[in-house]
Every structure is written in structure tokens, then in C-alpha cells.
C-alpha positions as CSV (number, residue, x, y, z in Angstrom):
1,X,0.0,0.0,0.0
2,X,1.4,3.2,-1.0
3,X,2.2,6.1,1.4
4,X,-0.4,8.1,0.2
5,X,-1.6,11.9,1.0
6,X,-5.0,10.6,2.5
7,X,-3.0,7.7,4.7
8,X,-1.0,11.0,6.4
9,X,-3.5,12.9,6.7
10,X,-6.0,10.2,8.6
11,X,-2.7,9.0,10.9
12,X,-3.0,9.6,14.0
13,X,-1.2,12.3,16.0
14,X,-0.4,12.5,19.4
15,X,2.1,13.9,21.5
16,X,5.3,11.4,23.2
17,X,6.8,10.7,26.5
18,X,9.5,13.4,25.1
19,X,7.0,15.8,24.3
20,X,7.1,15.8,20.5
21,X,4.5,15.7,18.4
22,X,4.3,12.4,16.9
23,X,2.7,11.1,13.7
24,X,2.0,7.4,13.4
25,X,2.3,5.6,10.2
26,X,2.8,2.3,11.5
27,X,1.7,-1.3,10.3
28,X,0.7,0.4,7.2
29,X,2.4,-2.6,4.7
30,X,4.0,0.4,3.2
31,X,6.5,-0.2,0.6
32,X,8.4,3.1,0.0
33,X,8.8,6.5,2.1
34,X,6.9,8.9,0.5
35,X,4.4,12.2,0.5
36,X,6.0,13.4,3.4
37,X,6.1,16.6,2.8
38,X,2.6,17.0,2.7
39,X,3.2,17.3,7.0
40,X,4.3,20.8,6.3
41,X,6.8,19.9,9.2
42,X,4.4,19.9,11.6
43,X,6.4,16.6,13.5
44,X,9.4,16.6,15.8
45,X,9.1,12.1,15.4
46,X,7.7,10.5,12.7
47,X,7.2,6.8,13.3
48,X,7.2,4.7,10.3
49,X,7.4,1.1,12.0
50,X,6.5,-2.6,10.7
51,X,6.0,-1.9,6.8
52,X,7.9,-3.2,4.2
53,X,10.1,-0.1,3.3
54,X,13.1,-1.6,1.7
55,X,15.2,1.5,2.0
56,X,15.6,5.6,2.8
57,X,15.1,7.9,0.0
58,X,16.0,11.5,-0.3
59,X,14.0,13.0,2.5
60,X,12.4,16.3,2.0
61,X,13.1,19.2,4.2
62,X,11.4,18.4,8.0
63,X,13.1,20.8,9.6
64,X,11.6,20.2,12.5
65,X,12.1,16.6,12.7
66,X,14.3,14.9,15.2
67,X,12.9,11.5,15.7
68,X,12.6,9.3,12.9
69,X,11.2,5.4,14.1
70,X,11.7,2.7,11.3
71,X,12.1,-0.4,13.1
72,X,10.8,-3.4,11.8
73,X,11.2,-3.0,8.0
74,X,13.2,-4.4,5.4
75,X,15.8,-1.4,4.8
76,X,19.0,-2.5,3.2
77,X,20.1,1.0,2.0
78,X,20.3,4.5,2.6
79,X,20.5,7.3,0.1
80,X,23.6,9.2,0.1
81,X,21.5,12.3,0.3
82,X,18.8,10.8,2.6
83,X,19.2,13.3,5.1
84,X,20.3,16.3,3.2
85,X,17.1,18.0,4.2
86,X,16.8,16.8,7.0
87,X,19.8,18.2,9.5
88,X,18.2,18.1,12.8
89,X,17.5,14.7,13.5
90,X,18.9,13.4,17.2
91,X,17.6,9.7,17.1
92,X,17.0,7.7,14.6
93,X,16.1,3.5,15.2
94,X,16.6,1.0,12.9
95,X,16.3,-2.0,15.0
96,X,15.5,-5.3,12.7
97,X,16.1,-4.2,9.2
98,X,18.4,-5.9,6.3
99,X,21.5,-3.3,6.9
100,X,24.0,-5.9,6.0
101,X,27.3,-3.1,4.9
102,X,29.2,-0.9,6.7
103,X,29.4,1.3,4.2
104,X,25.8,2.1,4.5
105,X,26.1,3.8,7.0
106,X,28.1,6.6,5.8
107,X,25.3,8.8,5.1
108,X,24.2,8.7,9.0
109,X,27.4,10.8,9.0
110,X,25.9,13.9,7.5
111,X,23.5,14.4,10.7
112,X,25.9,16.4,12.9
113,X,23.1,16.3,15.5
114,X,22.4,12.7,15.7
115,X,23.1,11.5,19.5
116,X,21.0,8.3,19.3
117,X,21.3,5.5,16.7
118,X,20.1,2.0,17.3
119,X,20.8,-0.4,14.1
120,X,20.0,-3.8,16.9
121,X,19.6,-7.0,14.7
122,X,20.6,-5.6,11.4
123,X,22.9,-7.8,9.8
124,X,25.7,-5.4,9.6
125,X,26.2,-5.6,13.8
126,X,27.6,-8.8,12.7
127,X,30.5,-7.4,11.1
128,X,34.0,-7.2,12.4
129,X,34.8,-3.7,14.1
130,X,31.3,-2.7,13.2
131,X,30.9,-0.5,16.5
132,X,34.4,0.9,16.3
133,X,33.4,1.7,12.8
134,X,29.9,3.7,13.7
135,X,31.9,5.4,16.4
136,X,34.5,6.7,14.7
137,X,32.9,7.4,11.8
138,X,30.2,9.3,13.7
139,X,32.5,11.3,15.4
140,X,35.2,11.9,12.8
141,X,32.0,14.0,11.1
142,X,30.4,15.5,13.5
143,X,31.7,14.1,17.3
144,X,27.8,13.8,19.0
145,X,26.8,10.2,19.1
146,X,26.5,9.6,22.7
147,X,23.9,6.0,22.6
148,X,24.8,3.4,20.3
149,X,22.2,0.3,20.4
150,X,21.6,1.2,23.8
151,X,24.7,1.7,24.8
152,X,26.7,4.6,26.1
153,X,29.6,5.9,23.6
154,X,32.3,6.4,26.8
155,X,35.2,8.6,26.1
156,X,37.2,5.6,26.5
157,X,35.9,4.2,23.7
158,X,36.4,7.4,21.5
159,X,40.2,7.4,22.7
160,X,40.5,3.5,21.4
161,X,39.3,3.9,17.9
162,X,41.2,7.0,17.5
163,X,43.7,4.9,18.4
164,X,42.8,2.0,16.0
165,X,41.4,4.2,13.1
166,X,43.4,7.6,13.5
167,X,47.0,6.8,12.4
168,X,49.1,7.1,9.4
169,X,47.4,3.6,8.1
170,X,43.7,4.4,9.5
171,X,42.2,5.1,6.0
172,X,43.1,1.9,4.5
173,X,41.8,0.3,7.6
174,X,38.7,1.6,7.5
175,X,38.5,0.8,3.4
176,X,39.7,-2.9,4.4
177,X,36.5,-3.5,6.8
178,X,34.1,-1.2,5.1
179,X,34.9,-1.5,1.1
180,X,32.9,0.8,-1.0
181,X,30.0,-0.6,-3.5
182,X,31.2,-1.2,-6.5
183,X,28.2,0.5,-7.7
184,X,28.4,4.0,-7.3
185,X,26.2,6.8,-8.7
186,X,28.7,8.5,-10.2
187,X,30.2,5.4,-12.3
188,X,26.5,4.5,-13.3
189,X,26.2,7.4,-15.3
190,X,29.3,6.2,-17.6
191,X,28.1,2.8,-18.4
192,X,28.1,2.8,-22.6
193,X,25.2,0.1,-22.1
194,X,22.3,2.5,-20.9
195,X,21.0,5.5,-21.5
196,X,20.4,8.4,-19.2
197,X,16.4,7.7,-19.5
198,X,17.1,3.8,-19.0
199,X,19.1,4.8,-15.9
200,X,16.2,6.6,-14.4
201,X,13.8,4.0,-15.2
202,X,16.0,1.5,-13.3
203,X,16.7,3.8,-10.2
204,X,12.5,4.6,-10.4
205,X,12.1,0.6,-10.8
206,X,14.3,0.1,-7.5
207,X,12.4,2.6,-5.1
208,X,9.5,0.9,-6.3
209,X,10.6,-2.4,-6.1
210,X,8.8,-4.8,-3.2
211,X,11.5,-7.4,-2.8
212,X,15.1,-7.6,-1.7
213,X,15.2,-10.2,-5.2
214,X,14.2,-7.1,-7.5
215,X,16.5,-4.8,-5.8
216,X,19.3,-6.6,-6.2
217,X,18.5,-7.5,-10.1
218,X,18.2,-3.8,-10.5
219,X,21.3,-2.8,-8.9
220,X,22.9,-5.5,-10.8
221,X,21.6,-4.0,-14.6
222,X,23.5,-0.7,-13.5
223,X,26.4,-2.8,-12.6
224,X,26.5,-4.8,-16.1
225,X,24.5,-1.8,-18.2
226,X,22.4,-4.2,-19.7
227,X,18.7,-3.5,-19.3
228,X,16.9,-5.8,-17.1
229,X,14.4,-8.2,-19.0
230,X,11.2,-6.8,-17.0
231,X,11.8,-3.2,-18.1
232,X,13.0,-4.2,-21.7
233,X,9.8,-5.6,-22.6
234,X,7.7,-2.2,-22.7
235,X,10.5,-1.3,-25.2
236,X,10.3,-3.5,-27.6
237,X,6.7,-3.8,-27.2
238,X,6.7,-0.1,-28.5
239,X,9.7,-0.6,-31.0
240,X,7.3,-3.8,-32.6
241,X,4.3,-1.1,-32.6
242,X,6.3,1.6,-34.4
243,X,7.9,-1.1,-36.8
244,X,3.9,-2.1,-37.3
245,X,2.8,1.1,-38.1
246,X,5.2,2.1,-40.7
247,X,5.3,-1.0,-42.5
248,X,3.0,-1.2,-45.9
249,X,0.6,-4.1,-45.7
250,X,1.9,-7.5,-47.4
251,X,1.6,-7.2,-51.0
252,X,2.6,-8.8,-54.2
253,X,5.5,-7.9,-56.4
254,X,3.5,-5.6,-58.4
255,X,2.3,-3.9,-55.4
256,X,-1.4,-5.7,-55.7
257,X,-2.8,-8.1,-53.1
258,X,-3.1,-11.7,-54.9
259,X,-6.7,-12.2,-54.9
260,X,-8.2,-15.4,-53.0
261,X,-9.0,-18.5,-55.4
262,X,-5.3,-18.7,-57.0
263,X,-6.7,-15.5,-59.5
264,X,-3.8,-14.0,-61.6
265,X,-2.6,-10.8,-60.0
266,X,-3.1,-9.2,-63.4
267,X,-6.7,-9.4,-62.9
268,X,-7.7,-11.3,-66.1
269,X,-9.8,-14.9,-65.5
270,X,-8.3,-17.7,-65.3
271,X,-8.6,-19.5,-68.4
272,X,-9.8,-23.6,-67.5
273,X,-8.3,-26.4,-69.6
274,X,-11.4,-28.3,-71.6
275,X,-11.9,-31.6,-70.8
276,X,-11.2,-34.4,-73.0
277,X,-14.6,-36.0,-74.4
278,X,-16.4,-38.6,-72.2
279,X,-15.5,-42.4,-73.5
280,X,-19.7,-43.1,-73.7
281,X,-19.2,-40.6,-76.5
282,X,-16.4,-41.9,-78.1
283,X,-18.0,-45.4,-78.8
284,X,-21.3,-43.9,-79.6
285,X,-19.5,-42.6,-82.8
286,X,-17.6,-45.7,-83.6
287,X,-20.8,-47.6,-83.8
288,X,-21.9,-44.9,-86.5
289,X,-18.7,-45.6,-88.3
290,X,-19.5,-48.9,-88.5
291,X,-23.0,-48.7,-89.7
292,X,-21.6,-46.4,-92.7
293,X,-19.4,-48.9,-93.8
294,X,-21.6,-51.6,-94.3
């Protein structure tokens, strides 16, 4: 079910234990963040728990926003310009969703606000150094993280992934454990195999997409720059109509139809062979012969 203007505007508001105004969009099976500008930043927390939002677009500007709720989803990316709009975010939770790279979570960086971050049973907690890699990258941009999964960010813990991170030999670290895609936006643009339309259909086709299957067969086509099958077949169904309608209809050498019936394409009948004469006739007028003779 798409996130709709009527869905926002029937949600129910209500004001939270931190004295925000909240606006509940949860359990909605929504698909894709959307329309949400259509609050007029009217929320400080916006709660868009248990859907099926599969990741985090480019907001649009919620100025007023600092509490964004999306546990429970299926998000396996963020936008690199997710939050550009959005600056004043303090806590955002992301408990059980399908975060499964570090380098994911780069654009979490941009919020030089952000004090609270929960990313609990994502598939990226699994990873090795993942929370010296949030801490460090947190406060190499912006140095105000204080709760990580529920946990205090100690100053002792700053000093050691300074330590581990900070040296002559920290950048290559940090590209060892937290390689970047090898799809980037920038390198989709200068794949020979697609054009800049066809790139925007597939980008359109993956914030659409339902399934962590058609995301990754879309993310792959920009990889490869081969159209995907399921898009190319609108395509071709338009390049067989064009072909269609510009074609003259089937026609003989001459440029006439040939008629039904085997007709000549001249136009002129047929002429029909004469039939030999019947054999009853043939002895009739032997017996005359005969009967001259005698």
C-alpha cells in the first residue's frame, strides 16, 4: 500500500513521552517512504514502524524533525542524500532491518546532530569492528553520538578507535573493513550500455521495487549496463508497434494483393483447360462408323 496523501492525513497524531509531536504511520504494509512533505513539518518524530520499506530515500526538508522510528522493515540502504534535508535529527532507530554493509552507514554521518542510533539486529552488527566503525565514523563527522544500540559511547571508547582508526594507516583500515560498493552513482552514469532515461527508469524501478530479489536485479543491470528483462519488454513492445505502423501491408510484387481462389494478379480470368470428351461418346461414334461402312 502506497504512502499516500490521505493515509497521512488520517494517521494519528499524538504527543510522546518526550513531548514531540508524533505522527504514526505504522503497520501500514508500506513499501516506499513517500508524501511526506505533505506534513508541512508539523512533526518533531515521525514513526514509520513494521511496513515493508526496503530503504531511505531523499527526504524532503522536515526541519523540524528529530525523531525518525523505522524499526521493523526491510531497509537495506540509505540514500547518500537521505538526510540532506533533513539536519536536525537526534535519534533515529533502525532496529531489525536488512543493513548488512558498513558502508551504508556513511550517510548517517551527515547528521551532525544525531546523538542516538540503534541499528539492533541488522545484519551489519555482525561485522567485524562494526561498532568501532559507527563510532568513529560518527565522530570523525560530527563528534555527537552519545547512545549506540543502547549503549553509552564512553570517552574511553572514543580514545581507542582514535587509536585504532586515527594513524598514518587508519584510511586503508577503515577501506579494508568497510569496502565501498562497487556501484556508485557516479560510475552509473558512464556505463556505454544505458542511457540516461534507462538509468532513471531502473533507479525509479528500484524505489518501487517490493522485494530484496528485484533490488538486487536492478542494482545489478547498473552494474553490467544491460537492461533488465522486465523493463525491456515495454520497449520492444513499443519498438514492434512503431515497426507495425510504418510497414505497408503484405503485398505482391507488383504492389497488388493476390486475390483469393489462385486469380492472376493481373486481374484477367483464369482460363480452364477443356476436358477431354467422355469415353460413352467416343463409342457412340464408332458404332456410326460402322454402320456407314456396311
Amino acid at each position: 500500500m502506497r504512502l499516500t496523501l490521505e493515509m497521512i492525513q488520517q494517521a494519528p497524531e499524538s504527543i510522546n513521552p518526550a513531548k514531540e509531536r508524533h505522527l504514526s504511520l505504522r503497520q501500514q504494509k508500506i513499501p516506499a517512504i513517500a508524501n511526506l512533505a505533505v506534513t508541512n513539518d508539523a512533526f518533531e518524530c515521525i514513526d514509520l514502524s513494521d511496513n515493508d520499506i526496503l530503504k531511505i530515500p531523499h527526504m524532503p526538508p522536515l526541519t523540524r524533525l528529530k525523531t525518525l522510528v523505522l524499526c521493523n522493515n526491510r531497509i537495506a540502504r540509505i540514500s547518500p542524500d537521505a538526510f540532506e534535508a533533513c539536519k536536525n535529527i537526534e535519534s533515529i532507530v533502525l532496529t531489525n532491518n536488512q543493513i548488512s554493509q558498513l558502508v551504508d552507514l556513511k550517510p548517517l554521518a551527515t547528521l551532525k546532530n544525531l546523538t542516538r542510533l540503534s541499528l539492533v539486529a541488522n545484519p551489519v552488527t555482525k561485522r567485524v569492528h562494526y561498532r568501532n566503525y559507527v563510532v568513529f565514523t560518527m565522530h570523525e563527522e560530527n563528534n555527537s553520538l552519545r547512545v549506540l544500540d543502547f549503549q553509552r559511547v564512553t570517552q574511553k571508547e572514543k580514545d581507542s578507535v582514535n587509536k585504532l582508526f586515527g594513524g598514518p594507516d587508519g584510511k586503508e583500515k577503515i577501506n579494508k573493513i568497510a569496502p565501498a560498493r562497487k556501484i556508485e552513482e557516479e560510475e552509473v552514469q558512464e556505463k556505454e550500455g544505458l542511457t540516461p532515461d534507462q538509468i532513471e527508469r531502473i533507479k525509479k524501478a528500484i524505489e518501487d521495487a517490493e522485494t530484496i530479489e528485484q533490488v538486487t536485479e536492478l542494482e545489478q543491470a547498473l552494474k553490467t549496463g544491460q537492461m533488465p528483462a522486465s523493463l525491456r519488454l515495454p520497449e520492444k513492445k513499443a519498438v514492434a508497434a512503431a515497426v507495425a505502423a510504418s510497414s505497408p501491408k503484405k503485398a505482391g510484387s507488383d504492389g497488388n494483393a493476390t486475390p483469393k481462389g489462385g486469380g492472376s494478379r493481373s486481374g484477367s480470368p483464369v482460363k480452364k483447360t477443356s476436358r477431354s470428351a467422355s469415353p460413352v461418346k467416343k463409342t457412340a461414334d464408332k458404332k456410326d462408323d460402322m454402320e456407314v461402312e456396311a
